[in-house]
Each structure stands twice: as C-alpha cells, then as structure tokens.
SEDRENSE-458481 format. One line per field, with one value per atom (N, C-alpha, C, O): atom name; x, y, z. Coordinates in nm, 2 decimals. Example, Ala and Ser with C-alpha at 12.3 -4.5 7.8 and 13.67 -1.06 7.14 Angstrom:
# residues 2
site = N CA C O N CA C O
px = 1.32 1.23 1.32 1.42 1.28 1.37 1.29 1.34
py = -0.57 -0.45 -0.33 -0.33 -0.22 -0.11 0.00 0.11
pz = 0.78 0.78 0.78 0.85 0.71 0.71 0.79 0.80
This chain:
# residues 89
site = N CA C O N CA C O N CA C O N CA C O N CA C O N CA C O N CA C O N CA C O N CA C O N CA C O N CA C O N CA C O N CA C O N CA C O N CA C O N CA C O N CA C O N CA C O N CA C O N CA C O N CA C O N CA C O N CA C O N CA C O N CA C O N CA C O N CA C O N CA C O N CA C O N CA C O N CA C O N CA C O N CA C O N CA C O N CA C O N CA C O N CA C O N CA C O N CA C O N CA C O N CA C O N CA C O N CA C O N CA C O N CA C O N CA C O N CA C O N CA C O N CA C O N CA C O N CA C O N CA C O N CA C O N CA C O N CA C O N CA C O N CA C O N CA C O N CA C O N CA C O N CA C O N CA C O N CA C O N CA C O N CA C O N CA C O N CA C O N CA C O N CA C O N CA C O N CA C O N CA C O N CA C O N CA C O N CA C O N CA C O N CA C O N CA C O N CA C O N CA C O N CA C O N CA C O N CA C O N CA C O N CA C O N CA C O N CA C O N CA C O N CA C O
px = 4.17 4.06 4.10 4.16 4.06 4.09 4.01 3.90 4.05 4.00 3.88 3.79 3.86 3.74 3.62 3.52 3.65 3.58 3.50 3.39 3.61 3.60 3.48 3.40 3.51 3.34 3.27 3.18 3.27 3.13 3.07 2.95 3.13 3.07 3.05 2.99 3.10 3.06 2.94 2.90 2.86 2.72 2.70 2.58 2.80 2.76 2.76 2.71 2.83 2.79 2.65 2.62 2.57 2.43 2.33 2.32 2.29 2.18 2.08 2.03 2.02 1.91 1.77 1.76 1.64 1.58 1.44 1.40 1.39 1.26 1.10 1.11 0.98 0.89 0.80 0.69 0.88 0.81 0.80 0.89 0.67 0.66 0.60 0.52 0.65 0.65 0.53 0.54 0.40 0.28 0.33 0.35 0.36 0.39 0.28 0.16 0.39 0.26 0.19 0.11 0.25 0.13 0.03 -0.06 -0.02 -0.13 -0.25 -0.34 -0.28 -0.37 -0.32 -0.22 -0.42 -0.39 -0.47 -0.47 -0.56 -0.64 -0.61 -0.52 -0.71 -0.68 -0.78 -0.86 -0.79 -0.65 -0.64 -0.72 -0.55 -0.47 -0.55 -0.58 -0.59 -0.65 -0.56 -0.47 -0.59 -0.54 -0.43 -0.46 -0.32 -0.21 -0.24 -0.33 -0.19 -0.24 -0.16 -0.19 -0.06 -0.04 -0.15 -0.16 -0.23 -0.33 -0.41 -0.42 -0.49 -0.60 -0.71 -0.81 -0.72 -0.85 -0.83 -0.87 -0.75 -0.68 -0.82 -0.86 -0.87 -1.00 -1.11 -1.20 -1.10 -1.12 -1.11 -1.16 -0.99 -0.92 -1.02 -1.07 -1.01 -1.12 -1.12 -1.05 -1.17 -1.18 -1.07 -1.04 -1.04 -0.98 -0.99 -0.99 -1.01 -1.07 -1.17 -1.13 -1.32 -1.35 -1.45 -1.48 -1.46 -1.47 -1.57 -1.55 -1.67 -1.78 -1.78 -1.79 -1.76 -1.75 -1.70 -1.74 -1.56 -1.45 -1.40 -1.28 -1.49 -1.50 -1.35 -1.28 -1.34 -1.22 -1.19 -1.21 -1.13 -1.20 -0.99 -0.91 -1.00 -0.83 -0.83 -0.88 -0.79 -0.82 -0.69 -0.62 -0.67 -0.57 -0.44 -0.33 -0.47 -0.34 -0.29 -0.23 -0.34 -0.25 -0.34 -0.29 -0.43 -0.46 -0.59 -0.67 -0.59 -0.68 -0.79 -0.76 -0.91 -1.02 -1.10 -1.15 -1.14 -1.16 -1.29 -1.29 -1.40 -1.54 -1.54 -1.59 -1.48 -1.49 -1.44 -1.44 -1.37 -1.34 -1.19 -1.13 -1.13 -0.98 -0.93 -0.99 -0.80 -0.73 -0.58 -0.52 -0.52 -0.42 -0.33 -0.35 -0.22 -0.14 -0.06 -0.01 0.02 0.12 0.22 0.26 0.30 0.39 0.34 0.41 0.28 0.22 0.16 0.11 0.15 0.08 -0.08 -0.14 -0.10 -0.24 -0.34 -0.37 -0.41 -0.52 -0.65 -0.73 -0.71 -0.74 -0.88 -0.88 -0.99 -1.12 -1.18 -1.16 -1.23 -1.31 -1.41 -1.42 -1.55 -1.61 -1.70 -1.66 -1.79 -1.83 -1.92 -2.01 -1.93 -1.98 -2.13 -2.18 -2.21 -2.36 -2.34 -2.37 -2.30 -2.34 -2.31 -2.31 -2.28 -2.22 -2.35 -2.36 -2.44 -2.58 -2.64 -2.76
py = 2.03 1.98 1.86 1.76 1.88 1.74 1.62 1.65 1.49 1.39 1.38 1.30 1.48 1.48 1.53 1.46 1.66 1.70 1.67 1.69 1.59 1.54 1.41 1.37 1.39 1.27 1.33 1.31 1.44 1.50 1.55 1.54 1.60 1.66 1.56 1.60 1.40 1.29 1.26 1.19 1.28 1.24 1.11 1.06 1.04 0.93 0.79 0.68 0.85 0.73 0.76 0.67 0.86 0.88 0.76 0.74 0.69 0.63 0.69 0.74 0.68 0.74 0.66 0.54 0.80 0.74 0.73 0.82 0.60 0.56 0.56 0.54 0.56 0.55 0.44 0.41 0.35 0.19 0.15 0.17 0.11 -0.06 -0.14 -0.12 -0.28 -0.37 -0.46 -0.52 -0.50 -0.57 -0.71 -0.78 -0.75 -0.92 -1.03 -1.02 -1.14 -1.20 -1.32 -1.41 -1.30 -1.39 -1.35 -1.43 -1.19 -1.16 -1.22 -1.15 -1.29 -1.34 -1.52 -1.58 -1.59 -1.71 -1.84 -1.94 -1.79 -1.85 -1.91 -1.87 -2.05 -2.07 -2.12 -2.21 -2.09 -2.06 -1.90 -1.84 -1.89 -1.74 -1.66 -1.70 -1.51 -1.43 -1.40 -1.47 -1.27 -1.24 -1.15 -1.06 -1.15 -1.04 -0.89 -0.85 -0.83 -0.65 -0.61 -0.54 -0.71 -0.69 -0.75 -0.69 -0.83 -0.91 -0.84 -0.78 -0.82 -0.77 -0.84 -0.82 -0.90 -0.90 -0.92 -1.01 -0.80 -0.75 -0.73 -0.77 -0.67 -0.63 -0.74 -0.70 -0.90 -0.97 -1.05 -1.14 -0.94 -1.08 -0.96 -0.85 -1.05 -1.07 -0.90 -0.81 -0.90 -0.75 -0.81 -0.93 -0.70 -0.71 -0.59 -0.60 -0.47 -0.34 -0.24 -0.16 -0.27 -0.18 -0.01 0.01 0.03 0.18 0.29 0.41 0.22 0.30 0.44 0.52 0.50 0.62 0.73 0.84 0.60 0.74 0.70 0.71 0.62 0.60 0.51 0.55 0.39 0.34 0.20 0.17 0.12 -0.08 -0.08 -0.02 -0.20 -0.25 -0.41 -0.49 -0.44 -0.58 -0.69 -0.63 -0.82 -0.85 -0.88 -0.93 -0.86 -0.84 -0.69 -0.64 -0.62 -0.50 -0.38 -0.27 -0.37 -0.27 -0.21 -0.28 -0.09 -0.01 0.07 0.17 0.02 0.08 0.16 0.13 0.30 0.38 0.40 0.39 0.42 0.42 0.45 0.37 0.60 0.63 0.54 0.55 0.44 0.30 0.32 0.24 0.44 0.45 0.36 0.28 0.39 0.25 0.29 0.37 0.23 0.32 0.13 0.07 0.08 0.02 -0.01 0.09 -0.14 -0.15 -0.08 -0.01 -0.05 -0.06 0.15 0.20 0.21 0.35 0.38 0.50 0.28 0.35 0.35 0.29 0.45 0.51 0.48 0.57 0.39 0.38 0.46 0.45 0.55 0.63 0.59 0.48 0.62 0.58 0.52 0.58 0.43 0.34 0.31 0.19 0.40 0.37 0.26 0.29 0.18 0.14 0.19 0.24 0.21 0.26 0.27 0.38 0.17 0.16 0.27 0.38 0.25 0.32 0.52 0.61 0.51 0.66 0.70 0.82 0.68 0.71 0.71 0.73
pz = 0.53 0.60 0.68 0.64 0.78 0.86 0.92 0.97 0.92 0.90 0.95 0.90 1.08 1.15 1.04 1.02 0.99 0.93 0.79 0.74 0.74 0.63 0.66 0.59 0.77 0.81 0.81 0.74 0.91 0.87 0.79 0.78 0.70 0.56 0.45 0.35 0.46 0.38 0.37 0.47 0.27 0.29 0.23 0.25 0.15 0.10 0.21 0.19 0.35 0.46 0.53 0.61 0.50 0.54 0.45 0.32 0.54 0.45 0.46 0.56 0.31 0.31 0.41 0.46 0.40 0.51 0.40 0.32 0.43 0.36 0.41 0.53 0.37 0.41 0.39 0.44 0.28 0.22 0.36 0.45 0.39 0.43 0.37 0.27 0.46 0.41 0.44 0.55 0.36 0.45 0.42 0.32 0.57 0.55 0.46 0.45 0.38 0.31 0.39 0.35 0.51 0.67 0.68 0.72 0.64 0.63 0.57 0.61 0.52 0.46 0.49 0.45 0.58 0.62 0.61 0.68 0.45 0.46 0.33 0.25 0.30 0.17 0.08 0.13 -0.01 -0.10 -0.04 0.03 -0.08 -0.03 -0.14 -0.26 -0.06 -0.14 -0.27 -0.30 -0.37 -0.47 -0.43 -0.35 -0.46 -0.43 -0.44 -0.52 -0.39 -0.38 -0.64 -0.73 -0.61 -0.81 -0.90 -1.00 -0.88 -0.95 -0.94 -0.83 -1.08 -1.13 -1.06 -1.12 -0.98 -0.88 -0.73 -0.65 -0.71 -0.56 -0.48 -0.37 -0.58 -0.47 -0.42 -0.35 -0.47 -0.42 -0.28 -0.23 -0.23 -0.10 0.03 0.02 0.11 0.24 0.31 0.27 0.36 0.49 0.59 0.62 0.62 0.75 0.85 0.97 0.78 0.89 0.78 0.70 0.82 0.75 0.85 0.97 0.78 0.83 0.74 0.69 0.72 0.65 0.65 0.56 0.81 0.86 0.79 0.75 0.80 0.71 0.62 0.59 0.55 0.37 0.32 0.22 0.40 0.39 0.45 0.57 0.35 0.39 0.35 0.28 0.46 0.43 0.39 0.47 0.31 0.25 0.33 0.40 0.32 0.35 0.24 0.26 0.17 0.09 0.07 -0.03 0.20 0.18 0.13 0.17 0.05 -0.03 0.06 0.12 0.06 0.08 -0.01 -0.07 -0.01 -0.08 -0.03 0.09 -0.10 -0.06 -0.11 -0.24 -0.04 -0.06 -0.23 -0.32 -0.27 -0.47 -0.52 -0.64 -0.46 -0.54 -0.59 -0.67 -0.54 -0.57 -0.47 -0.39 -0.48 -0.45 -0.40 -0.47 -0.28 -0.26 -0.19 -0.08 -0.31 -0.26 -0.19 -0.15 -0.11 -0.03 -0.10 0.00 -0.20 -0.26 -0.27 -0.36 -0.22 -0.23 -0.36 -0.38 -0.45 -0.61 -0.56 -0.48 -0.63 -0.64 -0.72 -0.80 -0.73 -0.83 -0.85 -0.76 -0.96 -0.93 -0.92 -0.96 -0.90 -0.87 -1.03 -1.13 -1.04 -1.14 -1.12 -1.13 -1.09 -1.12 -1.21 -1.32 -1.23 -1.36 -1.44 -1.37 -1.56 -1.67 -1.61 -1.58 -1.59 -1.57 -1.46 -1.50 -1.35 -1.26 -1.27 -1.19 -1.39 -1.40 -1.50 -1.45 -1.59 -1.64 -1.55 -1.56
C-alpha cells in the first residue's frame, strides 16, 4: 500500500465532528447573575425569548422551557416535564 493511500484510509487523523454548543456565560449581564442552567433553580434566571405560540421560553442561562414544563439544556440533557403534584388532581 502506498503512502498516498495509507492517508487516505487513516481515519484516526479525521476529527470527529460535534453538535455541542457552547452558550456564552456573557449571557446573563445582570446582577447578581441569574442561577446557572446546573443549579436547581435554573428556571429562575430572566427571559430572554419567549414564544407562547409555539410553547417555548429561552432563559438566559441557556435553558429552554417548554410550555409541559420539560426542559431541554445547554449541555443537550433533557428534563422531562414536572409537573406539580396540586396541579395534577
């Protein structure tokens, strides 16, 4: 096999290709600075686009809340809708 070919068929010089982004933490410029998209009271920090329409609010620390109250992170974890107890009787 020859040197040429032997590049081409190396796949360990392919970098792999990702879909993370990254939400800058300039986003949120106020202070005190809202709650981080990891803190247990993410869904505290401010609006920044919301969209009643199509059932969907973006906070500034990144996280998106979705009218069923699921939850969909910068980091792509999925929170799944949580309701609260009263409101479900």
């Amino acid at each position: 096999m020859s040197e040429a070919s032997r590049r081409d068929t190396d796949t360990t010089a392919i970098s792999p290709l990702t879909t993370e982004r990254k939400i800058p933490t300039t986003m949120c410029q106020h202070q005190p600075p809202c709650p981080t998209a990891e803190s247990a009271d993410r869904e505290g920090a401010r609006l920044v686009a919301h969209h009643p329409e199509q059932g969907w609010s973006l906070l500034c620390n990144g996280v998106l809340l979705f009218e069923d109250t699921g939850e969909l992170l910068p980091d792509g974890q999925i929170i799944a809708p949580h309701r609260p107890l009263a409101a479900a009787r």
